[in-house]
C-alpha positions in Angstrom: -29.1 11.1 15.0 -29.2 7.7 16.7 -31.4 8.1 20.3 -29.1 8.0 23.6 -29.4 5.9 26.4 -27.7 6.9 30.2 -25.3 4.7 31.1 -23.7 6.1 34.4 -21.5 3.3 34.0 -19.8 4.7 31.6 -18.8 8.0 33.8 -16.2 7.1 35.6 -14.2 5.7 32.1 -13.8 9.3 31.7 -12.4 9.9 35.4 -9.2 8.1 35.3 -9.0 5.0 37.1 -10.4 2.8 35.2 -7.5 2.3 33.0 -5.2 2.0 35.4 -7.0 -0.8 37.3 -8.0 -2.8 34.3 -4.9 -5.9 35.7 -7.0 -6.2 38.7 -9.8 -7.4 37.2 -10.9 -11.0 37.7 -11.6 -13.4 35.1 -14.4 -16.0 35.1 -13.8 -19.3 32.6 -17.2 -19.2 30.6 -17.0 -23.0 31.4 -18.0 -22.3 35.0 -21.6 -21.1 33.8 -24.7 -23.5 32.3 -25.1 -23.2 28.9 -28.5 -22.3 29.4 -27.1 -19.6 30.8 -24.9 -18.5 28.9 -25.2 -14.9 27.3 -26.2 -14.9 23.5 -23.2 -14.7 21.1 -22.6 -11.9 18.7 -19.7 -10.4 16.2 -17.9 -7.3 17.4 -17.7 -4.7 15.1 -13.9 -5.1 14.4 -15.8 -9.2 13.2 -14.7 -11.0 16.2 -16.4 -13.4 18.1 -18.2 -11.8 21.4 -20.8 -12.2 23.7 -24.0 -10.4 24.9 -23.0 -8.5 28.3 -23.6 -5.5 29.8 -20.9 -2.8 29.6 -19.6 -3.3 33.4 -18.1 -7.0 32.0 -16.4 -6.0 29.6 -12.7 -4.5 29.4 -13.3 -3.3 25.5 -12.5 0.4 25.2 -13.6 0.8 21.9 -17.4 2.3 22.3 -17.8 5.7 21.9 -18.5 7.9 24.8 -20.7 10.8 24.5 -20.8 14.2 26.8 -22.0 13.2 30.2 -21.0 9.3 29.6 -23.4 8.5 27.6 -23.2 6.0 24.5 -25.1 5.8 21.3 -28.0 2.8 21.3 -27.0 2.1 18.2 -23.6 1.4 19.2 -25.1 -0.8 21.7 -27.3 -2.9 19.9 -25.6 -3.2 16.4 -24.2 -6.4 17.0 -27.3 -8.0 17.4 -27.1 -7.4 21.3 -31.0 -6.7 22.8 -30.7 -5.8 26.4 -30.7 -2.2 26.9 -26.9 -2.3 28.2 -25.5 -4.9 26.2 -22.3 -4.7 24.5 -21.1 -7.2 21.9 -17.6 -7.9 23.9 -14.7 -10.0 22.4 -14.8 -12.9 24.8 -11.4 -12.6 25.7 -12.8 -9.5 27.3 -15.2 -10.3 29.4 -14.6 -10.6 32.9 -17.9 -11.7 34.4 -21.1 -13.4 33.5 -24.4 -14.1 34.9 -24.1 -16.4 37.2 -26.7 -19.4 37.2 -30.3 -18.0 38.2 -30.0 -19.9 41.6 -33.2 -22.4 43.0 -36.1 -19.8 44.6 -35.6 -20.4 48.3 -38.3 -20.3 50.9 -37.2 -17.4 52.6 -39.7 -14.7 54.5 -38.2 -10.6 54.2 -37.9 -9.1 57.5 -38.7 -5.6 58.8 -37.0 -4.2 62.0 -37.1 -1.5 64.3 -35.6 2.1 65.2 -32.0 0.8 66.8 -31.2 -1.5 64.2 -30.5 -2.3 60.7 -30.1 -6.4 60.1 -29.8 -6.0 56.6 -27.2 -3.6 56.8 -24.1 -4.7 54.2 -20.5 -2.6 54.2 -19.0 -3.3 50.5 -15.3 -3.0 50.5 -13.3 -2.3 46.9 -9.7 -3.0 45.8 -6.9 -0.4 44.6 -5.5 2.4 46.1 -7.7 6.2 46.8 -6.7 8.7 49.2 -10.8 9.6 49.6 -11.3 6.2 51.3 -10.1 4.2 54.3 -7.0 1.5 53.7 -9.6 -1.0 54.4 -11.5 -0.1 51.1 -14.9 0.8 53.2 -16.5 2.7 50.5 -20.1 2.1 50.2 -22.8 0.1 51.8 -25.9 -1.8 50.7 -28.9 -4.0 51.8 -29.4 -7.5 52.3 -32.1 -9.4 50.4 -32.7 -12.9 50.5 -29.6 -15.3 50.4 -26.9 -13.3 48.5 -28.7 -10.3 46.4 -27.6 -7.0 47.9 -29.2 -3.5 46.7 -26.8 -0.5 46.4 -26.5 2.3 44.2 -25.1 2.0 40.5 -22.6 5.3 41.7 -21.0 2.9 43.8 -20.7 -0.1 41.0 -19.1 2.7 38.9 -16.6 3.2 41.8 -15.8 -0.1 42.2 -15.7 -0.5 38.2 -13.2 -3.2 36.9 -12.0 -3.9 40.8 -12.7 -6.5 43.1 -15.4 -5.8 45.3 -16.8 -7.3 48.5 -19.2 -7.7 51.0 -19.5 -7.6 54.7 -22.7 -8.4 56.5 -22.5 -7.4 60.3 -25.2 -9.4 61.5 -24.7 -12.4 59.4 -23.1 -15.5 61.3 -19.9 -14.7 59.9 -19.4 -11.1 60.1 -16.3 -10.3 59.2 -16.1 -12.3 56.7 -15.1 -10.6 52.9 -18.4 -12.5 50.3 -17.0 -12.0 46.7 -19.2 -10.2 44.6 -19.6 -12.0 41.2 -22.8 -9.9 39.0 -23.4 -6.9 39.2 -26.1 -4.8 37.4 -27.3 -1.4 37.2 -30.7 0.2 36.3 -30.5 0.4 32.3 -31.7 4.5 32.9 -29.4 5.2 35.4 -27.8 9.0 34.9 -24.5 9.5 36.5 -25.1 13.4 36.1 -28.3 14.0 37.2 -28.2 10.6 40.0 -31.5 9.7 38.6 -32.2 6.3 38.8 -29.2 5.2 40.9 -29.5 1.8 41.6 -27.4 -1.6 41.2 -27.8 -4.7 42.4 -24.8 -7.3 43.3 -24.7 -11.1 43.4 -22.2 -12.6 46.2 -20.7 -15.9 46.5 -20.9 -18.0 48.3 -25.1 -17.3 49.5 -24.3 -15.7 53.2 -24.5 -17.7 56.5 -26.9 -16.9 58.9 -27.0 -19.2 61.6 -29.9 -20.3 63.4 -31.6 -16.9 63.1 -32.3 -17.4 59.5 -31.8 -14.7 57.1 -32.2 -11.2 57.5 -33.3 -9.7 54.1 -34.7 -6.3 54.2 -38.4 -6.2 53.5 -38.4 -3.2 51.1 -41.8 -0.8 50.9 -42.5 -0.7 47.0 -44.9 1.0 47.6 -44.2 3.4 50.3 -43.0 7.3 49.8 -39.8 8.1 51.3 -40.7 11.0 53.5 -41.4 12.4 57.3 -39.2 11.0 60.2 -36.9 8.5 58.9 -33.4 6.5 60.1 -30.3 6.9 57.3 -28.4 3.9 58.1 -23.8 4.6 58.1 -20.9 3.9 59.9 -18.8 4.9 62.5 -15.2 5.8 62.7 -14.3 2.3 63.0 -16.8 1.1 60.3 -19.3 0.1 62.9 -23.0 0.3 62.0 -24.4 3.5 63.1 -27.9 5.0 62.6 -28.7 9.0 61.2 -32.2 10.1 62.0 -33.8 12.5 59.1 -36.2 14.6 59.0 -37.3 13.8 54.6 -39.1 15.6 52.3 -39.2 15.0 48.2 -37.2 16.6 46.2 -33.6 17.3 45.8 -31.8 19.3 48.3 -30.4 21.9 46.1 -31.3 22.7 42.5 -32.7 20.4 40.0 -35.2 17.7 40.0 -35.7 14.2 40.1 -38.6 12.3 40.4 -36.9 9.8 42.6 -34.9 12.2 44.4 -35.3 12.8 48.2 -33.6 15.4 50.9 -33.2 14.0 54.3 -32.4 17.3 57.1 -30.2 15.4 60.1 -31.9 15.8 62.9 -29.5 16.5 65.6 -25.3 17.5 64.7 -23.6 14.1 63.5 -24.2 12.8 60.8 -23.0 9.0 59.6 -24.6 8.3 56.3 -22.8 6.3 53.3 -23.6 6.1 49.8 -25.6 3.2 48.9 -26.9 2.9 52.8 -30.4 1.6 53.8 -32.6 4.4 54.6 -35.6 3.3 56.8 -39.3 4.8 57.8 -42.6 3.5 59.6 -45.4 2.9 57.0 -49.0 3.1 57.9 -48.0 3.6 61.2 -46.5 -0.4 61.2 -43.0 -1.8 61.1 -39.8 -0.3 59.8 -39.2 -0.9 56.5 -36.2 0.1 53.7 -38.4 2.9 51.3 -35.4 4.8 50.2 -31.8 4.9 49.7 -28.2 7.5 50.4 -27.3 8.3 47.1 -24.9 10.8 48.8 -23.1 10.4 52.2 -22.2 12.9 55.0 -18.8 10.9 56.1 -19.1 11.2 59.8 -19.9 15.1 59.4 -20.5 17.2 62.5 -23.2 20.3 61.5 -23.7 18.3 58.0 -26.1 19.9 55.5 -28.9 17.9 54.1 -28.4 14.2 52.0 -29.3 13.5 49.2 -31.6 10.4 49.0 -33.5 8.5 46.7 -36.8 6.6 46.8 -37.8 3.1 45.9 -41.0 2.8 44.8 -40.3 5.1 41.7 -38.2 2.0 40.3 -40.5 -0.5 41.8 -41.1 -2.4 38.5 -37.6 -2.5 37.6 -37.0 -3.5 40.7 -39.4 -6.4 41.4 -39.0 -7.6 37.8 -35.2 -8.2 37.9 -35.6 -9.5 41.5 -37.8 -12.2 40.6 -37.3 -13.0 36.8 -32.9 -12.8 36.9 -32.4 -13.0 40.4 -34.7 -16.1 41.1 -36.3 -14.6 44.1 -39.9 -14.7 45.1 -41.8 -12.1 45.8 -42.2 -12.5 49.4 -38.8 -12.5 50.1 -38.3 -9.1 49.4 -41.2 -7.2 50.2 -44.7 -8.0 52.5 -46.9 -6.1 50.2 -49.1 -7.3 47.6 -48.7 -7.3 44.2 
């Protein structure tokens, strides 16, 4: 039996919406996009022409999905396709490409401090849910660099096949909607088990900042997600609002991942999203972003632990796609040394 690769991605095909929001979906002339940069052709196996993308772009239904949403690699890479996630798509399906790898910027990360979060970023989704304000407030994310923002790939699958974008608070426009147009996930993401859960968006156009300068989140790649830390959220009227936890490794119930983290709210609210920021001192310096909620508490009062995750378990991942597909250097994402 061919091996299997996680594809969270996949999960919420077999949840319902997906289908139904499949007209929504915008589409990007390939035109638009260099040739350099175009993704590698490939012939579907019903002999069509397609392209090299991953799953997320592409509208074809005809994959087979396994127990858990997982695919076969086989089925992923028979068309000649080599990235981890590709899938040869008929390119009448696809609905977004990479855009072009834009010109590294001279741009410093930043850290901050225990009332505030800079970086904070509020992603908003089309279509209609009951479980989530009429605004479309669903998730939120983290600022890095000019228009890279780091989230969790649970909420790329909730925004799967919609439109989705981003609000930066502190940016000089800050109501202002920034269209997300890539998104990626991390190629062992597990929608089950939440392992992994990472995704990182590309918005358009890269966001204003004023004469401040940009406010990217210096991320500690190297630091552990634990001891007094600040879960960043929102209030009832989607203003940024700040959680302190009390973290320790682990999950918070049963079951174990190795990037998993438990933070205990210290006090009785409780205003963590999914996707949030989660901050801590390291080596007794600045605050830094070392973690991430992969779970929220929605404005809870007496809420029971969240479940977090850390950072520096995907740190090559993370660095790798940062610098080689994103275009960003090094420094303007983290302080630490290689």
């Amino acid at each position: 039996m061919a091996s299997i690769t996680h594809l969270g991605l996949l999960a919420l095909m077999l949840v319902g919406f997906a289908t139904s929001q499949m007209e929504t979906t915008t589409k990007f002339s390939l035109t638009e996009t260099r040739t350099a940069n175009k993704p590698k052709s490939c012939t579907t196996k019903l002999g069509a022409n397609g392209l090299c993308v991953d799953l997320s772009f592409c509208n074809d239904e005809t994959y087979e999905i396994l127990s858990g949403g997982n695919i076969y690699d086989s089925e992923l890479r028979m068309a000649g396709c080599n990235g981890q996630s590709e899938w040869c798509c008929s390119e009448k399906n696809v609905t977004q490409i990479p855009p072009p790898k834009p010109e590294q910027q001279e741009i410093n990360c930043i850290v901050s401090n225990e009332t505030d979060c800079p970086w904070c970023v509020k992603l908003y989704r089309d279509g209609e849910d009951t479980r989530i304000p009429k605004s479309g407030f669903f998730c939120m994310g983290t600022m890095i660099g000019p228009n890279v923002i780091l989230s969790t790939g649970t909420c790329m699958i909730q925004a799967q096949r919609q439109n989705l974008t981003a609000v930066i608070p502190s940016s000089a426009n800050p109501t202002m909607k920034y269209l997300v147009k890539f998104r990626i996930i991390h190629p062992e993401y597990n929608s089950g088990t939440r392992a992994n859960d990472l995704a990182l968006f590309v918005v358009y156009p890269d966001v204003e900042w004023g004469s401040s300068g940009p406010k990217g989140a210096c991320i500690g790649m190297k630091a552990s997600l634990t001891g007094d830390c600040i879960g960043a959220g929102a209030d009832d009227d989607e203003n940024i609002d700040l959680t302190p936890l009390l973290v320790k490794s682990g999950t918070c119930g049963s079951g174990d991942n190795l990037d998993a983290a438990c933070g205990n709210v210290i006090g009785d609210d409780c205003s963590v999203v999914p996707g949030a920021p989660v901050m801590c001192r390291v080596n007794n310096g600045p605050i830094m972003m070392v973690g991430l909620a992969k779970l929220g508490c929605l404005r809870e009062t007496s809420p029971p632990p969240v479940l977090l995750g850390h950072l520096n378990v995907a740190a090559t991942w993370l660095s790798d796609t940062l610098t080689a597909d994103m275009g960003l250097r090094r420094k303007t994402f983290t302080n630490e040394a290689n």
